[in-house]
C-alpha angles and dihedrals in degrees: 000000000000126000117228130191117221130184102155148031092349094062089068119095091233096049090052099048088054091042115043093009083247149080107245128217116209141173113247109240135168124241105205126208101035137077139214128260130175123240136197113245114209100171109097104208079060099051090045095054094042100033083220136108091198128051123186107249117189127232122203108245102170087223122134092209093056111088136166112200121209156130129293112211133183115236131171121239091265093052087049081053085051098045088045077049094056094042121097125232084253088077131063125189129235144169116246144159121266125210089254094061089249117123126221151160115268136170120238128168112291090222 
């Protein structure tokens, strides 16, 4: 199993049950140094699963002040496949330290 961080869309029942076929169950946890921004989604399979046309992406600030809270899931290798799968090219996916000392996937902007 694979942990993934999630702060945004993925976070949502709908989008779970499109996505992976199931509801998840996660642990809340905190990624510190980046902040939150809003982007627009133009990929329609996206925006049907999610129901919206703008999805929080994160951007690395090095700043300790700035935090995105979130959930940590367990996926299997194929789920994190899925989740790559869901994701826009506007993501990339990267491995990062949480506040609790645990390490996960999470998706931050590709640019």
């Amino acid at each position: 199993m694979e942990d993934l961080f999630s702060y945004g869309t993925l976070q949502e029942e709908p989008v779970q049950l499109a996505t992976f076929g199931r509801k998840l169950s996660g642990i809340p946890d905190i990624l510190t140094g980046y902040r939150t921004e809003l982007i627009r989604i133009e990929d329609e399979s996206v925006i049907a699963k999610s129901g919206k046309t703008h999805h929080p992406i994160i951007i690395y600030t090095g700043e300790a002040s700035d935090t995105v809270q979130g959930t940590v899931y367990k996926l299997t290798s194929a789920e994190i496949a899925q989740a790559d799968e869901y994701e826009v090219d506007d993501y990339k996916r990267i491995r990062v330290s949480l506040r609790s000392g645990s390490s996960a996937w999470v998706y931050v902007t590709a640019h």
